[in-house]
KOLMARZA-544126 format. One record per residue (C-alpha): x, y, z. Coordinates in Angstrom, 3 decimals, always signed. Each point is the difference from the previous one (the first is absolute). Layout:
<lumdos>
X|Y|Z
...
</lumdos>
This chain:
<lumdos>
-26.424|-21.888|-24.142
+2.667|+2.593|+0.390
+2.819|-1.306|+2.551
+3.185|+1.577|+1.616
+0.146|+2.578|+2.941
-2.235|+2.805|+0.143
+1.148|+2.874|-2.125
+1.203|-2.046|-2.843
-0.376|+0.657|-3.930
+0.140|-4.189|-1.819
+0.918|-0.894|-3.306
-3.695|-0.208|-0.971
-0.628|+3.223|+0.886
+3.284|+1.089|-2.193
-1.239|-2.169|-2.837
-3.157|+2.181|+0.120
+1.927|+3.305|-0.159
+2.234|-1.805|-2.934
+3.038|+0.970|+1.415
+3.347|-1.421|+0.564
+1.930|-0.397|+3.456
+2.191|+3.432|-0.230
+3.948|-0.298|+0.164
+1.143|+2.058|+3.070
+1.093|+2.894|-2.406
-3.406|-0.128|-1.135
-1.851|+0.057|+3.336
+2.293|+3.117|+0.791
-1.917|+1.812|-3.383
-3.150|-0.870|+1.535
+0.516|+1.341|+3.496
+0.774|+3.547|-2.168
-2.507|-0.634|-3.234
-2.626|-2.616|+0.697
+0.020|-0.253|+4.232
-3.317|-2.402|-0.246
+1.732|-2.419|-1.765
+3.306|+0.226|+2.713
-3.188|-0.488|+2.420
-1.507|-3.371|-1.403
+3.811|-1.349|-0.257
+1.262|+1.175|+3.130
-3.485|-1.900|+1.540
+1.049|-3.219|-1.659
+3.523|+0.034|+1.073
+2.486|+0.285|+2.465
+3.305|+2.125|-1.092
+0.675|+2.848|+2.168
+3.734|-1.135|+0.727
+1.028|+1.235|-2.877
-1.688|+3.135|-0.339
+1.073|+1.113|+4.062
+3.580|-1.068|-1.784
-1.285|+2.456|-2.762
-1.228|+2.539|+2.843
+2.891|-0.369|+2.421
+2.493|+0.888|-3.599
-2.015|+3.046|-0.777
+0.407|+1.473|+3.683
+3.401|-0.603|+0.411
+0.691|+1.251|-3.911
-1.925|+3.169|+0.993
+1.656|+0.749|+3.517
+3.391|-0.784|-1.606
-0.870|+2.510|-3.277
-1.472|+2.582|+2.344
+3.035|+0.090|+2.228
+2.311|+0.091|-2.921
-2.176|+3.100|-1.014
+0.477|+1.444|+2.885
+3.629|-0.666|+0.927
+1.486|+2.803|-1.868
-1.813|+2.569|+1.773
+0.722|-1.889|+3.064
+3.793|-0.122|-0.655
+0.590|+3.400|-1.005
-2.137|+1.494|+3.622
+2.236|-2.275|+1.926
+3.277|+1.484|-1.581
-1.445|+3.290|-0.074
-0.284|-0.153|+4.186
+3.309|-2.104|+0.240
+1.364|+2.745|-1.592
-1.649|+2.861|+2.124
+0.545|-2.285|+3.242
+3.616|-0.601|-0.625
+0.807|+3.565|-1.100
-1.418|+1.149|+3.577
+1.652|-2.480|+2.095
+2.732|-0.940|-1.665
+0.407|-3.753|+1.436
-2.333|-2.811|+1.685
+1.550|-2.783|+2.061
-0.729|-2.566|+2.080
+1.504|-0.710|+3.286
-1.028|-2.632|+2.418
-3.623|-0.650|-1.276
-0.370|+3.600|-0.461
-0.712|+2.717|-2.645
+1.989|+2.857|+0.322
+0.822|+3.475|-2.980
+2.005|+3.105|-0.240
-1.041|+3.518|-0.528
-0.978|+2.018|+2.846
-3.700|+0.608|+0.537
-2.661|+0.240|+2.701
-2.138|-3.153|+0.299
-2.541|-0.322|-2.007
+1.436|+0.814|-3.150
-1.539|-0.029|-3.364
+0.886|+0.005|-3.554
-2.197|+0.679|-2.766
+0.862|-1.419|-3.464
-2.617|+0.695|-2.456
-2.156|-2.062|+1.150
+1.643|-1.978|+2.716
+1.019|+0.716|+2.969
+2.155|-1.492|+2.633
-0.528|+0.966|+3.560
+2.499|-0.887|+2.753
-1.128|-0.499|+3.683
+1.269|-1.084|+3.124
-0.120|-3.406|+1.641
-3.882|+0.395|+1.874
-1.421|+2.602|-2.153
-1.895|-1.144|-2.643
-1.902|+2.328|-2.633
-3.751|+0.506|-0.167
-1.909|-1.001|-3.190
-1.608|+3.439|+0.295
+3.261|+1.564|-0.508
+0.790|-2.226|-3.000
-3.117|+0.463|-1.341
+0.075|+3.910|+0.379
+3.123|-0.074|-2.934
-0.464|-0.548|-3.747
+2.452|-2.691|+0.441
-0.989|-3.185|-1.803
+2.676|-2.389|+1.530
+2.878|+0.542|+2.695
+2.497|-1.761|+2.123
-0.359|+0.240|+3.996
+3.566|-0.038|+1.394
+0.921|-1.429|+3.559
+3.086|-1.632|+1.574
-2.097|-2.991|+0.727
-2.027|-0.341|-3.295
-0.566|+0.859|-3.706
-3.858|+0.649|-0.942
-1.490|+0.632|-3.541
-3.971|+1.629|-0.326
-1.518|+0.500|-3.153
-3.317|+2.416|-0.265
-2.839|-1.913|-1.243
-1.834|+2.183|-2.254
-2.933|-2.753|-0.786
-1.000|-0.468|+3.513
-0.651|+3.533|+1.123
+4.029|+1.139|+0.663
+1.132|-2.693|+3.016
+3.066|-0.449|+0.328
+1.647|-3.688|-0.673
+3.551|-1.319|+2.200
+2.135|-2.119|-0.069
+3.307|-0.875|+1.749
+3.056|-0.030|-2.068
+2.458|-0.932|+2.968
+0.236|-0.251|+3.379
+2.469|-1.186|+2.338
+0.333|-3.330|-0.241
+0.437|+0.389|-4.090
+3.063|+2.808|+1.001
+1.517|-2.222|+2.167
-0.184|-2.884|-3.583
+1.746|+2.934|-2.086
+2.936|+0.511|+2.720
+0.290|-4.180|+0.139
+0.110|-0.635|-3.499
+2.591|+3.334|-0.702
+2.146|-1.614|+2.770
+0.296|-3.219|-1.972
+1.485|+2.227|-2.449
+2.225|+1.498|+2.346
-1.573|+3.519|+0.108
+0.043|+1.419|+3.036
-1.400|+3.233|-0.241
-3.563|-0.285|-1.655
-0.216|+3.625|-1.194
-1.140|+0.819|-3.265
+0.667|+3.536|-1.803
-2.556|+1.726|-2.569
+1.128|-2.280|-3.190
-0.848|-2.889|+1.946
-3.090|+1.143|+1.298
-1.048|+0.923|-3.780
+1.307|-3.938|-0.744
-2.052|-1.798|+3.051
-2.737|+2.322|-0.982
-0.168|-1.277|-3.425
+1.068|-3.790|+1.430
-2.833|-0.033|+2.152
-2.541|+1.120|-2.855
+0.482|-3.046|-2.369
-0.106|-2.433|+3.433
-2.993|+1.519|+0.340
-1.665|-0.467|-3.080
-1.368|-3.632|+0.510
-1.856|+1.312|+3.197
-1.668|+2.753|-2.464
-1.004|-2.055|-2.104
-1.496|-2.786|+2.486
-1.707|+3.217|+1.445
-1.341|+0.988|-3.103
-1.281|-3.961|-0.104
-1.785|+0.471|+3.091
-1.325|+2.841|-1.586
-1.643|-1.740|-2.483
-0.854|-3.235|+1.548
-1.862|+0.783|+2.904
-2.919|+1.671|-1.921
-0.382|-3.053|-2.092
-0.060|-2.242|+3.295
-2.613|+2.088|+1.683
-2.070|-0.126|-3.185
+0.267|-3.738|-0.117
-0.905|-0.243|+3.853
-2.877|+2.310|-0.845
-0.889|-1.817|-3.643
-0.207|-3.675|+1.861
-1.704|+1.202|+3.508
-2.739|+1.345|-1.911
-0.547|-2.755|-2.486
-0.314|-2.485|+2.892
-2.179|+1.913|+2.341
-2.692|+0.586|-2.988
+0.423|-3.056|-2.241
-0.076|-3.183|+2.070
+0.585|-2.062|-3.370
+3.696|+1.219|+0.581
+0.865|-1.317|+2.925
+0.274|-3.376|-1.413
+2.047|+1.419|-3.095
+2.535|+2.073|+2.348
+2.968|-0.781|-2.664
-1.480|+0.674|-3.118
-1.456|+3.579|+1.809
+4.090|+0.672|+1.109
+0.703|-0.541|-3.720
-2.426|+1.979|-1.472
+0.804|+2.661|+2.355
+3.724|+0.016|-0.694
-0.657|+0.217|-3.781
-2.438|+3.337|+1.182
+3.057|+1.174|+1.553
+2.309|+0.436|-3.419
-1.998|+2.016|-2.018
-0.124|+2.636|+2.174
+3.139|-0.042|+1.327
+1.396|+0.255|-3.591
-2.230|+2.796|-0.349
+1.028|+2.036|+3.038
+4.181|-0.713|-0.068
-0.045|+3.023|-2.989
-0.971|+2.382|+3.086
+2.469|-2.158|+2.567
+2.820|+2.331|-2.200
-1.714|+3.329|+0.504
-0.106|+1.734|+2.988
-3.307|+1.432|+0.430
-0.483|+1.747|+3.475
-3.781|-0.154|+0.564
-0.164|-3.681|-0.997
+1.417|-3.302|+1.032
+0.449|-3.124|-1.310
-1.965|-2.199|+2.698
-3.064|+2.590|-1.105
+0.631|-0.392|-3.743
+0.456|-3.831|-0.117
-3.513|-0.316|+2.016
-1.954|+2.258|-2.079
+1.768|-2.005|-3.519
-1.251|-2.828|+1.809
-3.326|+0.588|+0.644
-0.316|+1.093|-3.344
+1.014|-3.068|-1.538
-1.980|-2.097|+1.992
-2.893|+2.401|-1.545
+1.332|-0.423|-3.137
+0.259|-3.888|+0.090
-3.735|-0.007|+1.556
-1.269|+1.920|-3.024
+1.696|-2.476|-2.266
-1.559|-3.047|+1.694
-3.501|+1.832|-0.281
+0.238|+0.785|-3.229
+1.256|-3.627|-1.464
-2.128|-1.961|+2.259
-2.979|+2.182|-1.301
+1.012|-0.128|-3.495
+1.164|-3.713|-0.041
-2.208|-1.509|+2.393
-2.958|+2.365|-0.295
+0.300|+0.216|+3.626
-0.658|+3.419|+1.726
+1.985|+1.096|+3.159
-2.169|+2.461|+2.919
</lumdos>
């Protein structure tokens, strides 16, 4: 009489296949080469710990390679504008929690830099995403003496606009604090030092691009798990009493793919994103896994599957 939870593939059943118990490298082939055989082990066993571990590397690997692809571009945008913003203005400073420049223009101001732009505005008015949107801009700055914004145009989801605050008041009144310590009293900085922060505040923010890049990645892979497991449950009750071998077989499902679709993470491809990708690769391996079991359990087992 077979015994262990629901779900599970024995020894005599592996006897009768005449296979070994796969070393972890092994298992790994399978899940790529021979998926029914990753299926029977994963059912006998309980080792998704180390392939999240496995999971979790890949992510972070491809956010951190993905913002290091991108980082040049990023780099040389932000000097280009530093440059254009600093040749216009000729100074920023910061004076009691506030944002003030040189140069003598009519509020609001903007600067075009190929394609950047930096618009300057006065404490209360704020710019309309229409008016953003209107430009061929890709990125830009949004200037006021009480904050520092940064939007990005997002290409992938039909041209919205994405923000973010830079600085505001409270992280002014931090720079004037700190420069005090140092015994600098005036907090002014002239275009070489705008150029120099510019570039400063690129490589601080390079860790943030690349855990952005990790959400990027990692929340298509969670919704496909959430998705993978809800729908196992609901239509297999023999599950439910094998919930942790069903979380490791799904986590193995979730590699393939992802391997598959961090080639396209690198390319920007306007009409398709990644979340889209990484479900269709996954529905097709889970197709492709399904046709495997069919085919060995009919061949081996001289069973046939509706």
């Amino acid at each position: 009489m077979q015994t262990g939870s629901p779900g599970q593939f024995n020894e005599e059943q592996w006897r009768v296949i005449g296979l070994k118990r796969p070393s972890y490298k092994t298992l790994l082939g399978w899940l790529f080469l021979r998926p029914h055989l990753a299926v029977f082990y994963l059912r006998s066993v309980r080792i998704w710990k180390r392939s999240a571990l496995l999971l979790f590397i890949l992510l972070a690997v491809g956010g951190g390679v993905k913002a290091m692809i991108v980082f040049p571009e990023f780099m040389g945008h932000t000097i280009r504008i530093a440059k254009a913003v600093s040749g216009e203005v000729g100074y920023l400073g910061v004076k009691d929690g506030r944002l003030f420049w040189g140069g003598e223009f009519a509020l609001p101001h903007t600067i075009y830099a190929g394609e950047c732009q930096a618009d300057f505005y006065d404490v209360g008015q704020q710019p309309l995403t229409a008016q953003l949107l209107k430009g061929s801009s890709r990125f830009g700055l949004i200037f006021t003496s009480t904050d520092v914004r940064f939007w990005i145009r997002d290409f992938v989801n039909g041209g919205t606009l994405r923000k973010a605050t830079l600085a505001d008041e409270k992280s002014f009144r931090t720079f004037e604090e700190r420069l005090a310590k140092k015994g600098v009293t005036e907090c002014v900085m002239d275009q070489e030092k705008i150029i120099l922060y510019a570039q400063a505040g690129c490589i601080m923010a390079l860790p943030l691009i690349a855990a952005y890049y990790f959400c990027e990645l990692f929340f298509p892979v969670l919704l496909c798990m959430v998705i993978f497991i809800g729908v196992v449950l609901c239509f297999n009750r023999n599950w439910r009493m094998a919930k942790k071998e069903l979380f490791s077989l799904c986590v193995h499902f979730c590699i393939p793919p992802l391997i598959a679709g961090m080639g396209y993470a690198f390319v920007n491809v306007p009409w398709l994103d990644f979340q889209t990708l990484y479900m269709i690769l996954f529905l097709v391996y889970l197709y492709f896994v399904y046709i495997n079991l069919k085919r060995f359990i009919s061949d081996s087992l001289g069973q046939n599957m509706p």
